[in-house]
N, C-alpha and C positions, 0 to 999 in steps of 0.2 A: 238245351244246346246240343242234344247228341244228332239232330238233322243235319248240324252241321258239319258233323265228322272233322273236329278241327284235332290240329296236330297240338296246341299249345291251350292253357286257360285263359281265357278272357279277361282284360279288365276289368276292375269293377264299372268304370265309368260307362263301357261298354254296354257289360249287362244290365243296369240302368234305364241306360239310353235307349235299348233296345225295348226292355218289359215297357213302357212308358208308350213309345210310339205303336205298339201291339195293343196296348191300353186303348190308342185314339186320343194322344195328347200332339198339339199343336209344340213344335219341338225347336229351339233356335242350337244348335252346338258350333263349341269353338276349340278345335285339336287342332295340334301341330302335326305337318307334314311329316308321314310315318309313323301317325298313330294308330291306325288302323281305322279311319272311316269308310275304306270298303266293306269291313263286315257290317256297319250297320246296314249297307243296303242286302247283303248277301243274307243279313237274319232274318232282316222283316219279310224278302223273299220267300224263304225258306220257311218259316217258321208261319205265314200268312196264309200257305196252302198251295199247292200248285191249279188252285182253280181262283186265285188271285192274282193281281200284277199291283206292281209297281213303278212307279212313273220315274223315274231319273231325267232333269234337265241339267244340261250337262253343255258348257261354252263352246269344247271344242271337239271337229271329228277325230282328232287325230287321238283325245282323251277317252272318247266313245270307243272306239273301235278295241283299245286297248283295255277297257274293264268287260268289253264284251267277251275277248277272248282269252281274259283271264276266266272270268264265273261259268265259260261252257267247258272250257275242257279243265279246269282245278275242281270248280266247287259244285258241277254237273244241274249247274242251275239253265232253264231256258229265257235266254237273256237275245235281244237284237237290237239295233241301231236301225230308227227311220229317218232320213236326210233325204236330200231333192236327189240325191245320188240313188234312192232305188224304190223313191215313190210311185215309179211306176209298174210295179212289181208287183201286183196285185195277193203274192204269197206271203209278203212282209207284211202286206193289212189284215191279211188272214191270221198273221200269226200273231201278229198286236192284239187285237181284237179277242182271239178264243183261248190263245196258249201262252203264250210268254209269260215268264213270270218276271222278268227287268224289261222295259223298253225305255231304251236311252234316246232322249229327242233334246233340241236345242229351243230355248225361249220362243226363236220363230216360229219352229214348228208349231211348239205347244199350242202357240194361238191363230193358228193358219188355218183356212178354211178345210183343208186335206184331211187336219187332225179334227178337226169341229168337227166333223161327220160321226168320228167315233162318239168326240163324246156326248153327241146329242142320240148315242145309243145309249138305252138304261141299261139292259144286259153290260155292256161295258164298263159304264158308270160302277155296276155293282160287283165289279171283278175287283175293282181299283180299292187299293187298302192303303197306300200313303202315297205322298207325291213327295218327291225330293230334290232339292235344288242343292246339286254340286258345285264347289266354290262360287259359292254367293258373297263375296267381295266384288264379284265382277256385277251384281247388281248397283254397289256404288261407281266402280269406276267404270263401267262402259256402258251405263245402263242412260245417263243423259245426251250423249251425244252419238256414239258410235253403234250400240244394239241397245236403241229405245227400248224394245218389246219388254226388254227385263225390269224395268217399271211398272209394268201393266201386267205382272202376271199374275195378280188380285183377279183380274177379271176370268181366272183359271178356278176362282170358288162360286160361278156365279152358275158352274155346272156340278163342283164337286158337293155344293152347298155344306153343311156343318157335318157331314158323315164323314169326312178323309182328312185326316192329318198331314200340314203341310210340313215339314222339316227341311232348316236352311242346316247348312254345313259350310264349314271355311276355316281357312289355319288363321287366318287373321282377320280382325275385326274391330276398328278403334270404333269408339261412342258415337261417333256422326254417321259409320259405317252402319251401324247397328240400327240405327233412327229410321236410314235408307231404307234397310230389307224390312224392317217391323211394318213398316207404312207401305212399301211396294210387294209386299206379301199379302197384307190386311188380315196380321196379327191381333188378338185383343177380343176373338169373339167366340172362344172355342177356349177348352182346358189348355194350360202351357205350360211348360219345364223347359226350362233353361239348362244349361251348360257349359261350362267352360273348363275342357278337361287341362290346360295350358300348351304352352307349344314348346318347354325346353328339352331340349336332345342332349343327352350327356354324353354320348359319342361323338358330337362334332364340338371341332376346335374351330376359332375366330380370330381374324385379324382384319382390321382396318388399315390401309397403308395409301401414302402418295402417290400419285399415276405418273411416273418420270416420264416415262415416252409415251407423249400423250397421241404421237401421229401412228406410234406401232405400240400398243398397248402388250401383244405379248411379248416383247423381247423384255417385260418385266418379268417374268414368269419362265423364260426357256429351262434355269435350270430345274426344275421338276420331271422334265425330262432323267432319265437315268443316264448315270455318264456311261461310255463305252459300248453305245448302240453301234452296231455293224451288219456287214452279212450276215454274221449267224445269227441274230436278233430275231424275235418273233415275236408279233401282236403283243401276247401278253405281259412281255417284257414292261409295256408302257401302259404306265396307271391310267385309269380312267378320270379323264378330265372334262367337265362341261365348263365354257367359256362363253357370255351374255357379250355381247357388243351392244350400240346403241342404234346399228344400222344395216340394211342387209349388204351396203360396198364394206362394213366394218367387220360382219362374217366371213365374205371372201377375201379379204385383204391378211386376216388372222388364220384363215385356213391353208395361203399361200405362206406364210413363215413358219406355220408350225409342220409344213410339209418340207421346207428348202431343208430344217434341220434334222430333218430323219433321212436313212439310209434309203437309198433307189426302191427296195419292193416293198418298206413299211409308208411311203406314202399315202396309199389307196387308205389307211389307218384313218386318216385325217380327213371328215367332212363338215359341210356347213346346212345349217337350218334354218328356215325361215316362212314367213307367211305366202310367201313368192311361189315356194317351187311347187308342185303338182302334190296332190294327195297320195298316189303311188309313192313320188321320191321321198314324200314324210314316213311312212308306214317304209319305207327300206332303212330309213336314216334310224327308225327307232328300233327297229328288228335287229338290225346291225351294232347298233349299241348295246340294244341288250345282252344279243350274244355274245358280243366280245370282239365282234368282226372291226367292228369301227372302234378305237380306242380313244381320239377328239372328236368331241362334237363342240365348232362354233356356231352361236344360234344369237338370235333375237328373241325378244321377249314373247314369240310365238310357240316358246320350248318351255315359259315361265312357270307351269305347272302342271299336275297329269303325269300319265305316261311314266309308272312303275320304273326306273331301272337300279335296283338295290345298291349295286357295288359302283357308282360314280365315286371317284377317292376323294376330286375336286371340284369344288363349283366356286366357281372364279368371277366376280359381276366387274366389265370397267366402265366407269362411269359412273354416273349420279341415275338412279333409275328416276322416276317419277312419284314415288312413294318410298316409306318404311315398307308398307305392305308386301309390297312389286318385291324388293330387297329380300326380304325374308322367303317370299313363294320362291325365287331362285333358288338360294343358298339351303333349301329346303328338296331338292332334287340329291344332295349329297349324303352318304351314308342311311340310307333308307332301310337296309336291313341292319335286325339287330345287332346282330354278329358285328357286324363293320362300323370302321371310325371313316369318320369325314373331316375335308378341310374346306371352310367358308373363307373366301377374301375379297374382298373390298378397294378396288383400289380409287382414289378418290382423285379428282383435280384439286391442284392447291387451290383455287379459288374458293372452294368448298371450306374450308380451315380459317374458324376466326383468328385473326392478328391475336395474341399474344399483347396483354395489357403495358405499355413503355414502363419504364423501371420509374422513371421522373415526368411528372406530371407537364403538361404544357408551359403550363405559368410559369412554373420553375426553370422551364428550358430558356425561357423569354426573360427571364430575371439574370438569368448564368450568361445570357448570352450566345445561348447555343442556337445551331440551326434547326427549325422543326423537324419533328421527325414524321415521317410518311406512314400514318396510322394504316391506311388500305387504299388500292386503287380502286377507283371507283365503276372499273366495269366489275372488278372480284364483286364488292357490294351489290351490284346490280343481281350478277350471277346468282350469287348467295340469296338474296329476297324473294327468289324465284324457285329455289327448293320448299317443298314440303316442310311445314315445320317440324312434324316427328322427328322426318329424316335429316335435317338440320342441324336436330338437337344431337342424333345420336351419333352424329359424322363427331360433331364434340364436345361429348364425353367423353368421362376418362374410359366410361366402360366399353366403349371402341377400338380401345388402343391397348386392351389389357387382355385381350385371347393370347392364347400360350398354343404356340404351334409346334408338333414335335420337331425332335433333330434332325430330320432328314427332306423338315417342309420349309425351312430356310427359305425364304423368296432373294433372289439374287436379282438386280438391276444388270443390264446388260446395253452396253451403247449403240450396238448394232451387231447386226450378224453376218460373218465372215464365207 
């Protein structure tokens, strides 16, 4: 481990993980967000030789760009990103090809005829020491309808043959998840070591709670805010807050109230994220957060993972996301570094919330003479049938409703802003 000149010791699970894949074991792992699964790509790196590479596939640019310029200028690895954005660049094929020790490409790429050239190079083929697929949950959910290719990236062994170890990664992973990647990888024919380091963060606090203003979701939320912002106020005054909507009119709509409530020159504080806007304003929106420049980010689930920024205080999801999974990859952008606490919130539609069992049974009611009583409306039930069941279950349980948030994280309901 001393290649890696790291400043802290390594987990066990880590070094593990790591002796294992260096092995040439076929590898599945499952860490929670902020556990450190960038070092496993920076060891096998590092420690495979700089006359190796390793393949990183990886969902998004905005994720690439951002472990590229983490491992070149922290951990002095030679790391690049190939997308359609600089394929024609003939010194990014040269540096894939002879020197890079990380190339981050996306599922497309991996099986694009661009990329087939390399690897129907042997010299290439024989550089390559693991392939690694970055949150591989996205093999189950966006891999049937939205980016097939992630299905098909078995047909990525039919050049690496049984000499390269494939290894998935992901903070979440339920049993049918798991079934997905094992079969859409084509697991089961090479040595394997499993893993499941867990994903509980003892620095972040939980709360689930009702969406009151369901048409302006933050004004449940304003006081987090710090009371007595004025002129003399600055950036950092205001804690770091990321905010999921369900839409990108529901980012700008929350970017517009959480700016009306700051003073005149802490506005520009306040932006929004989404699949929408340009790769440049992505790469501003994240730079800007990290540095401190921007203190809200509202985003869509285009924000839902990736893209390091340690000291977010809040991560705020409104609505029902589409999974547990989704749920967690958000609320997993908060309190990333050690040092720092986070706060997860949840705030749900009441339709979401099963009815509450009547005190007295039907019959009973019909016997006393009383009027029925209105068990559920039946678009709630409709609604309700249409969540995930994980997510379903855990909207109600008790253990949704039992995070303990410190004394100054109060969530305050607010009817409108003045």
């Amino acid at each position: 481990m001393l290649k890696l000149k790291l400043s802290y010791v390594p987990d066990n699970w880590q070094i593990h993980l790591i002796i294992h894949i260096l092995r040439g074991f076929d590898s599945i792992f499952l860490a929670g967000t902020g556990y450190g699964k960038s070092l496993i790509f920076e060891a096998v790196a590092a420690l495979g030789g700089k006359k190796k590479v390793t393949i990183i596939i990886c969902p998004l640019k905005a994720l690439e760009a951002d472990q590229v310029r983490t491992f070149m200028h922290h951990a002095g690895i030679s790391a690049i990103l190939v997308n359609e954005d600089n394929t024609s660049d003939p010194t990014v094929w040269k540096k894939a090809e002879k020197s890079a020790q990380l190339v981050y490409i996306s599922p497309e790429m991996a099986l694009s005829d661009s990329f087939g050239r390399l690897w129907m190079d042997l010299k290439f083929r024989r550089r390559v020491n693991a392939l690694i697929v970055d949150e591989a949950h996205c093999i189950d959910e966006w891999g049937e309808e939205f980016r097939p290719k992630y299905r098909e990236l078995h047909r990525l062994r039919n050049f690496t043959g049984l000499e390269v170890p494939f290894v998935v990664c992901t903070a979440t992973c339920a049993t049918s998840t798991f079934n997905v990647i094992w079969s859409s990888l084509g697991f089961g024919h090479r040595p394997f070591w499993g893993l499941d380091a867990g994903s509980d963060r003892g620095n972040l606090f939980f709360r689930t709670r009702t969406l009151t203003n369901i048409h302006n979701p933050v004004l449940d939320v304003l006081n987090l805010l710090p009371p007595g912002l004025d002129e003399t106020s600055v950036p950092a005054d205001i804690p770091k807050i990321l905010t999921y909507h369900g839409s990108v009119a529901g980012t700008g709509k929350a970017k517009t109230m959480w700016r009306r409530t700051l003073p005149l020159h802490l506005r520009s504080c306040v932006v929004s994220y989404s699949a929408e806007i340009s790769e440049a304003a992505k790469k501003n929106c994240w730079e800007g957060f990290l540095s401190g420049r921007y203190r809200i980010l509202c985003a869509t689930d285009a924000a839902g993972m990736g893209c390091n920024v340690p000291d977010v205080e809040y991560s705020i999801v409104f609505e029902c996301p589409r999974s547990l999974s989704v749920l967690v990859q958000r609320w997993g952008r908060a309190g990333r570094s050690r040092e720092g606490i986070g706060t997860c919130m949840f705030f749900v539609q009441t339709w979401a919330y099963r009815p509450a069992p009547p005190g007295v049974g039907l019959a009973v009611q019909r016997v006393k003479g009383k009027d029925k009583l209105t068990i559920e409306l039946q678009s709630h039930t409709t609604s309700q049938g249409k969540l995930e069941a994980n997510l379903e279950a855990f909207i109600n349980s008790g253990a949704s409703q039992e995070g303990t948030l410190l004394p100054h994280q109060i969530s305050t309901t607010f009817d409108k802003h003045i």
